[in-house]
C-alpha positions in Angstrom: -24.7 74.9 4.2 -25.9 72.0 6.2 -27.9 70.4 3.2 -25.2 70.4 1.2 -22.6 68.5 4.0 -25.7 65.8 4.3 -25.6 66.1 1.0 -22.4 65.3 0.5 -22.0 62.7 3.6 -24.6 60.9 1.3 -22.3 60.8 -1.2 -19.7 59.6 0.7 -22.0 56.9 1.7 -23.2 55.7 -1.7 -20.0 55.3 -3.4 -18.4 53.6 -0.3 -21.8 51.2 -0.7 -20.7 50.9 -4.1 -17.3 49.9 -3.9 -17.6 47.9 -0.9 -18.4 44.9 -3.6 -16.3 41.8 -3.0 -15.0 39.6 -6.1 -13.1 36.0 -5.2 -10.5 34.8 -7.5 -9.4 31.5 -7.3 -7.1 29.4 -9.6 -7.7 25.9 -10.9 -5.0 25.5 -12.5 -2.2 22.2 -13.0 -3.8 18.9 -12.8 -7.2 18.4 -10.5 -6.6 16.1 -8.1 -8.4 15.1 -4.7 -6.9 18.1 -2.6 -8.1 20.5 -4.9 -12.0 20.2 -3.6 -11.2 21.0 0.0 -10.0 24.4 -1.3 -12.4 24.7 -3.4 -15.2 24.5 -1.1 -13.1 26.6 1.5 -13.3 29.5 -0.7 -16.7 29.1 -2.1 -17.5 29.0 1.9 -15.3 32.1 2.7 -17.1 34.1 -0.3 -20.3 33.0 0.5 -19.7 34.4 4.1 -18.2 37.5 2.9 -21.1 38.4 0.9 -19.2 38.5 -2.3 -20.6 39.7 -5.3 -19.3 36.7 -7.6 -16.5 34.1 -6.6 -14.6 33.7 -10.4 -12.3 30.9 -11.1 -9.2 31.0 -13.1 -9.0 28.2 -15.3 -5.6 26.8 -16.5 -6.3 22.8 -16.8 -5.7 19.7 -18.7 -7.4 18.1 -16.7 -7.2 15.2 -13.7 -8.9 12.9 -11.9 -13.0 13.0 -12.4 -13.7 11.9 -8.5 -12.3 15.2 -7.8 -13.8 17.4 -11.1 -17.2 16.0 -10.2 -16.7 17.2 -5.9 -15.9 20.4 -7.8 -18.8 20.7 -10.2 -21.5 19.7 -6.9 -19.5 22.5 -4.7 -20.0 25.1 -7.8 -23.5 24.2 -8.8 -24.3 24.6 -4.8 -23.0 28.0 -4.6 -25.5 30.7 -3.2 -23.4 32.8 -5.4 -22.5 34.1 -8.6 -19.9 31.5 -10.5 -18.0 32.0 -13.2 -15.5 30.9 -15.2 -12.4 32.6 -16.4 -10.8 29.8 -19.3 -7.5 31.4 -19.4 -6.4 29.1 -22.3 -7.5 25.9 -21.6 -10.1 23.9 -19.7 -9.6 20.7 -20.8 -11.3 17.0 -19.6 -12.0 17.4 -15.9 -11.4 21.2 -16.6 -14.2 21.2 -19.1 -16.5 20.0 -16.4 -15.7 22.4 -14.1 -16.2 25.3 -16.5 -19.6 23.6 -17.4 -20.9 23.9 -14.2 -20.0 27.8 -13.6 -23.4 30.5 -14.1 -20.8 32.6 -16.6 -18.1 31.4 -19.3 -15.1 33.7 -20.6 -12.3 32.7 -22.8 -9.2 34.3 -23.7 -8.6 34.1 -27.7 -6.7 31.2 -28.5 -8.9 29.1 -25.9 -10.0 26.0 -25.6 -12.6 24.0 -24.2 -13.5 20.1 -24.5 -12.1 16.6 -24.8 -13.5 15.0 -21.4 -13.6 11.7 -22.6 -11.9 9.6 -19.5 -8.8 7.3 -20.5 -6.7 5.2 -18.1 -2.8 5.2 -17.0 -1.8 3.9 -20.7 -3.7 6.3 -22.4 -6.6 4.2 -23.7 -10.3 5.2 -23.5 -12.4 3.9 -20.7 -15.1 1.3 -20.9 -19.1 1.9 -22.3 -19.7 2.1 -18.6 -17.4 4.8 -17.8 -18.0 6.8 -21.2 -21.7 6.4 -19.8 -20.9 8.2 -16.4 -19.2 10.5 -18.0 -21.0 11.3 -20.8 -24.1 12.0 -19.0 -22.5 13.9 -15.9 -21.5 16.4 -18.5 -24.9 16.6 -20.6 -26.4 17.2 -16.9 -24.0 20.0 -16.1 -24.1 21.9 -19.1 -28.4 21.8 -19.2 -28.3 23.0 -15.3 -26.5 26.1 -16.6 -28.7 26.5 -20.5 -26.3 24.9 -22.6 -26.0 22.3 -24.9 -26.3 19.0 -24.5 -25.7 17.6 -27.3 -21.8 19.8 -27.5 -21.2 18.5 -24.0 -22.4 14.8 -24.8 -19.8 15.3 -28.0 -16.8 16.5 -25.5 -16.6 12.5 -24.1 -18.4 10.3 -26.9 -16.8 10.5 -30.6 -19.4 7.9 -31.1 -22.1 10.6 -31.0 -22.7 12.6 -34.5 -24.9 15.7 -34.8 -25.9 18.1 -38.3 -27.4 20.9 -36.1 -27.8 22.8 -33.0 -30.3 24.7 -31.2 -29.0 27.9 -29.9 -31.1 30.3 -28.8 -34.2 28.5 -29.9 -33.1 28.6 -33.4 -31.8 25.6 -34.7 -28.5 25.9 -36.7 -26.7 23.9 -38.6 -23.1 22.7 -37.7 -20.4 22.9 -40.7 -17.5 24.2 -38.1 -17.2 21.7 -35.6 -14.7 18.6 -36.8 -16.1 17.0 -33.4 -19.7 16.8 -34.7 -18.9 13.9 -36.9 -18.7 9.8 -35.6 -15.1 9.0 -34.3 -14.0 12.6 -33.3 -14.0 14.2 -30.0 -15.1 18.0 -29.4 -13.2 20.5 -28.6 -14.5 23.9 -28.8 -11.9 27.1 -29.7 -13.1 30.5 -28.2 -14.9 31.4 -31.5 -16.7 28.3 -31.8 -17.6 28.4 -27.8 -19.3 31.6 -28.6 -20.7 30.9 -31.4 -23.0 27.9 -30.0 -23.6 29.4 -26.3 -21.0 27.3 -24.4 -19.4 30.3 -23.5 -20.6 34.2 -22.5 -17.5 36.1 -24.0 -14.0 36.7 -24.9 -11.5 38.1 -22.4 -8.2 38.4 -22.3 -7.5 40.0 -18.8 -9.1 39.1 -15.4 -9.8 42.9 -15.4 -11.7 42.9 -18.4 -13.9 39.6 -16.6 -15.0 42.0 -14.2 -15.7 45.2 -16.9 -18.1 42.5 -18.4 -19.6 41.8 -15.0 -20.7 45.2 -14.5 -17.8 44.8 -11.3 -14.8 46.9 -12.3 -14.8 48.6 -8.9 -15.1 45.8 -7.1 -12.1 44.7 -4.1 -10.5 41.3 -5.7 -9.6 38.8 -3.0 -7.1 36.3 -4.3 -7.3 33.0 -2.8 -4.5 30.8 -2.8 -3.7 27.1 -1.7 -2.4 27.6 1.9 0.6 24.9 3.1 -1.7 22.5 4.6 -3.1 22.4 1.3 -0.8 22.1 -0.4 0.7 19.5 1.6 -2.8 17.4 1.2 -2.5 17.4 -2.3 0.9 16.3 -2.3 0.4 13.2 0.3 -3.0 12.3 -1.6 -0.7 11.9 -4.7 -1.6 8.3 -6.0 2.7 7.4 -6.1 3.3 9.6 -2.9 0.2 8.1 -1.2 1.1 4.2 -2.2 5.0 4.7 -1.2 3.8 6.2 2.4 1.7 2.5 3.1 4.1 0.8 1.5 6.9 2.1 3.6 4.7 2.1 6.7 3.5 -1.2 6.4 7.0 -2.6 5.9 8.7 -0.3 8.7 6.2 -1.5 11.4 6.6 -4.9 10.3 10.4 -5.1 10.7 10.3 -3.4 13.9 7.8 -6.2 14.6 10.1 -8.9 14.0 13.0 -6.8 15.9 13.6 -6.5 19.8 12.6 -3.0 21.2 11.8 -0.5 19.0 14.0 1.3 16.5 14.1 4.0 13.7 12.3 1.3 10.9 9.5 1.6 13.5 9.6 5.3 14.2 9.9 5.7 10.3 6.9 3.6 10.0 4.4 4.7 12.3 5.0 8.3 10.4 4.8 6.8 7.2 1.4 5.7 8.2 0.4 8.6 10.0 0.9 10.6 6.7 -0.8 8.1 4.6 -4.3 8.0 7.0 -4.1 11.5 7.9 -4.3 12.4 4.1 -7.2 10.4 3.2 -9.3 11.2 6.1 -9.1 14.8 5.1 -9.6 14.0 1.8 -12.6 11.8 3.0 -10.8 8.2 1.1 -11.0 6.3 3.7 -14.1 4.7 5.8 -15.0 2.3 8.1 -15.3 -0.6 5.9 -11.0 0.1 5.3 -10.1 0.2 8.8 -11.6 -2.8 9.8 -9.9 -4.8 7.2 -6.6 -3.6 7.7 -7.2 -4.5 11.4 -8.2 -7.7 11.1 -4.6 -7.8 8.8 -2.7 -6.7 11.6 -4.6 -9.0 14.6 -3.6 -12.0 12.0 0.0 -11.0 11.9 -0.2 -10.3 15.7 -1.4 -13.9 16.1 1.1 -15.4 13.9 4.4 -13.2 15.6 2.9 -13.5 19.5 1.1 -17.4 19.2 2.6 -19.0 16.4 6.0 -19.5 16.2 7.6 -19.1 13.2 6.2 -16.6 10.3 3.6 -18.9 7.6 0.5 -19.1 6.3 -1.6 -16.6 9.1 1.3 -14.3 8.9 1.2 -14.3 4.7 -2.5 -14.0 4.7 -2.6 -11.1 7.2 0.1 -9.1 5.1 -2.3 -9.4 2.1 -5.1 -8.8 4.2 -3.6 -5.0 5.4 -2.3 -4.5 1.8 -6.0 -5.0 0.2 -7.3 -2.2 2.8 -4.7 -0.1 2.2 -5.3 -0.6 -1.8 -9.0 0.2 -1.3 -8.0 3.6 0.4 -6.5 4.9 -2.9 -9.9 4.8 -4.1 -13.0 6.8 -4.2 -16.3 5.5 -3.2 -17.8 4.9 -6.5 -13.8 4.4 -8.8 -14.4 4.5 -12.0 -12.2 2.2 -14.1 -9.4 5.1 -14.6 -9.5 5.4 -10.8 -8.4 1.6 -10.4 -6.0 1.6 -13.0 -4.3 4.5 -12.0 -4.4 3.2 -8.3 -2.9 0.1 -8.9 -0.3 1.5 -11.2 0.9 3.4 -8.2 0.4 0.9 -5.8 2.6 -1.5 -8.0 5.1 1.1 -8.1 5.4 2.5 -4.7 5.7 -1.5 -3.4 8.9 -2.1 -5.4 9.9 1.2 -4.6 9.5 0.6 -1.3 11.4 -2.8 -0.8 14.6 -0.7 -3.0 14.2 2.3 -0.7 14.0 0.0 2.2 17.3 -1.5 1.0 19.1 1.4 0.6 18.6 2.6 3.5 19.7 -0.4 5.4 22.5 -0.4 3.2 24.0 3.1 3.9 22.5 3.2 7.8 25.4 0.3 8.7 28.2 2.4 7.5 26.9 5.6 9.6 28.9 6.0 12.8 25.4 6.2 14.7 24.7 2.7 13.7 27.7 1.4 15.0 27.2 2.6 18.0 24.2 1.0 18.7 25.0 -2.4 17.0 27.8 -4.6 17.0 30.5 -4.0 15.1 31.5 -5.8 11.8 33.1 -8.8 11.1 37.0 -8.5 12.2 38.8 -10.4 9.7 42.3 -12.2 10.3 43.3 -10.7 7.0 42.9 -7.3 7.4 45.2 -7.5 11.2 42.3 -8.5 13.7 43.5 -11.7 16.3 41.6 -13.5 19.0 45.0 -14.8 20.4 46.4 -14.0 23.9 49.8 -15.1 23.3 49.5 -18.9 24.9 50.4 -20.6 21.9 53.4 -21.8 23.7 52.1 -23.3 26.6 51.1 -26.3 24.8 52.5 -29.7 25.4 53.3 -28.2 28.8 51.8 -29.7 32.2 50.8 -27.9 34.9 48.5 -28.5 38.4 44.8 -28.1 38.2 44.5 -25.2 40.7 40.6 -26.3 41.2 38.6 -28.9 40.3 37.7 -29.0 36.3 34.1 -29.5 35.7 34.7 -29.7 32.7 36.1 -26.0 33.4 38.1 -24.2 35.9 41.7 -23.2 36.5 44.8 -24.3 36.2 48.8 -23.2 37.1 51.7 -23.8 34.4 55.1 -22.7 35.7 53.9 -18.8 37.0 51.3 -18.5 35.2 47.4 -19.5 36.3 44.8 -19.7 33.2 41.6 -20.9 33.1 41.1 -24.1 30.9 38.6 -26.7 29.9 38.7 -30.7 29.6 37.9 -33.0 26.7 34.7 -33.7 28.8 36.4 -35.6 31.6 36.4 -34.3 35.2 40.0 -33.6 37.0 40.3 -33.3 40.4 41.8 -30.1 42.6 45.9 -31.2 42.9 46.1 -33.4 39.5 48.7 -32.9 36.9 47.2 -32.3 33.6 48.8 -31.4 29.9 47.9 -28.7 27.6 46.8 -30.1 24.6 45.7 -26.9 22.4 45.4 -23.4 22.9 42.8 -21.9 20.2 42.2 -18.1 20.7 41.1 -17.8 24.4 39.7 -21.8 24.7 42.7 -24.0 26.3 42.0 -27.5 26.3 43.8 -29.9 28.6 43.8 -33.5 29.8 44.4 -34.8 33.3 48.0 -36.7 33.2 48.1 -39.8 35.1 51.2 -40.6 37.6 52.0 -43.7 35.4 53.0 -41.9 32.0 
């Protein structure tokens, strides 16, 4: 009786053992940009920790920026554990890449797998130096993890031509692959992935990813892009990003020019917060940035504080802030695509900025807020408004000067005592003088002299 309760405690014990494996799964999916590679790392951190069995990536991608692919690819290839790749239809450019650098491939049918040449905003290929980078990053990826060179070489030079392969130490020739000839770019289906070892098998269900990994009764943790996240990726937008500095920069830089400090300010300073807080987590900006957008904004200082007036120190220090602000939206080592597409935004996100500014000013004055705080609009004579005080009449009249009028000071026609102003002359207490004009509030008189 009691060797068969150990026995079955043991049991118990085994198959909890068992199951007790841990899978992560974690999308890539969208376009890659630089707040994907935070949570990438978080989770290959978090699995690594865990003890998990594998960590396997859902791949949906056509792709993004390369800075961020290749922070990816360096996280992935560091991983103390099993990687793998689930190419759930597509893993395309910068997605290619990424699948490269996984331990295990699996495709759905219908897949696809290639075209990582890099192109700019317009759409046009990158320069011999970029195609280089690229070309070669790839190659490098794919021989870490025993595949071919030669296919991932193919993905991002249609310069490159090839009449066979060696897969599995046989060499076989290539008839199926439209990418192997000059001029065409390579792009794998699931078949063809397969068929020269780029990929391990076909899947068409996560499930069925794990049935292949021998982990079927493994507990699946889904990781998922948490709001801060989220909220990186969004602010590390190149348009998002250049329209924060743009509106920053502009909103401290009226307030500047203002007395006291306002809501342009207030907007500003947020602006800006948003814009540095984003690329410090995303690790854009440095030292070298800071110091030239202070030495922008200690020339602006100079020119608002010592110089009076707004010129040439003022001018140079606004260019000076929007360079280091520019060189934030970059990576370390940009790649040509990585300026392009920066300035494109930049460009963008400055005119955008002026309009936005403008229509904000525009609708803020008509807000009953505003006129609270300001003075009102102009009062036209048309629409009712009057500065008179009903002393129209009074003139030609004469009257005593009730003090003495230097130029100023008042005066007493029949009951009434107003306060007046000379021509320029002086009158003294007890003279007679004459209204000449009444305009608004301003009466003007002149002293009368005992002979007229």
């Amino acid at each position: 009786m009691n060797s068969r309760f150990f026995s079955c405690i043991l049991a118990l014990i085994c198959t909890s053992a068992v199951s007790a494996e841990i899978v992560y799964r974690v999308p890539i999916q969208s376009t890659i940009d630089l707040g994907l590679p935070p949570f990438i790392e978080r989770a290959i951190e978090e699995a690594e920790k865990e003890g998990a069995a594998a960590i396997i990536f859902d791949v949906d991608t056509f792709g993004g920026r390369v800075d961020g692919a290749t922070q990816i690819k360096d996280a992935i290839l560091s991983s103390k554990i099993t990687t793998v790749a689930f190419i759930n239809r597509r893993a395309i450019s910068a997605g290619a890449l990424i699948s490269l650098s996984c331990e295990k491939i699996f495709m759905t049918n219908g897949g696809t797998i290639g075209a990582a040449t890099a192109v700019d905003m317009s759409g046009q290929k990158g320069s011999e130096k970029v195609i280089s980078y690229m070309r070669e990053e790839m190659a490098s990826t794919a021989e870490s993890r025993g595949r071919s060179k030669e296919i991932a070489r193919g993905m991002v030079d249609e310069e490159l031509s090839f009449t066979h392969l060696v897969v599995d130490g046989d060499s076989v020739e290539v008839t199926d692959i439209e990418g192997r000839k000059e001029g065409k770019l390579i792009s794998l289906t699931t078949v063809q992935a397969l068929k020269y070892g780029i990929a391990d098998g076909s899947t068409e269900t996560f499930e069925e990813v794990l049935e292949q990994l021998d982990l079927s009764d493994a507990e699946v943790v889904d990781l998922t892009v948490n709001w801060s996240e989220k909220l990186v990726r969004f602010l590390t937008d190149p348009t998002v990003s250049s329209l924060l500095m743009t509106l920053g920069f502009l909103g401290v830089l009226f307030e500047i020019q203002s007395p006291g400090w306002g809501i342009p300010g207030t907007v500003g300073l947020v602006c800006l917060s948003l814009f540095f807080g984003s690329t410090f987590l995303t690790e854009l900006a440095n030292m070298t940035e800071l110091l030239i957008i202070g030495v922008g904004v200690a020339l602006i200082l100079v020119e608002v504080l010592v110089i009076p007036g707004f010129g040439f120190v003022g001018v140079l220090g606004g260019i000076t802030i929007m360079g280091g602000l520019f060189m934030m939206l970059l990576p370390d080592h940009p790649l040509k695509t990585d300026i392009s597409s920066a300035s494109w935004g930049f460009t963008i996100s400055l005119f955008g900025g002026f309009i936005a500014l403008y229509l904000l000013a525009r609708a803020l004055i008509r807000t009953e807020f505003w006129k609270k705080i300001t003075l009102p609009l102009t009062e036209k004579s048309s629409e009712g408004y009057s500065t008179s005080i009903g002393l129209e009449g009074l003139v030609g009249q004469t009257g005593i000067a009730a003090s003495d009028l230097r130029p100023s000071g008042w005066t007493v026609v029949g009951a009434e005592k107003i306060f007046v102003v000379t021509e320029g002359e002086f009158v003294e207490n007890g003279d007679d003088v004459k209204i000449l004009s009444v305009d608004g509030n301003r009466i003007v008189v002149r002293k009368v002299n005992n002979k007229d």
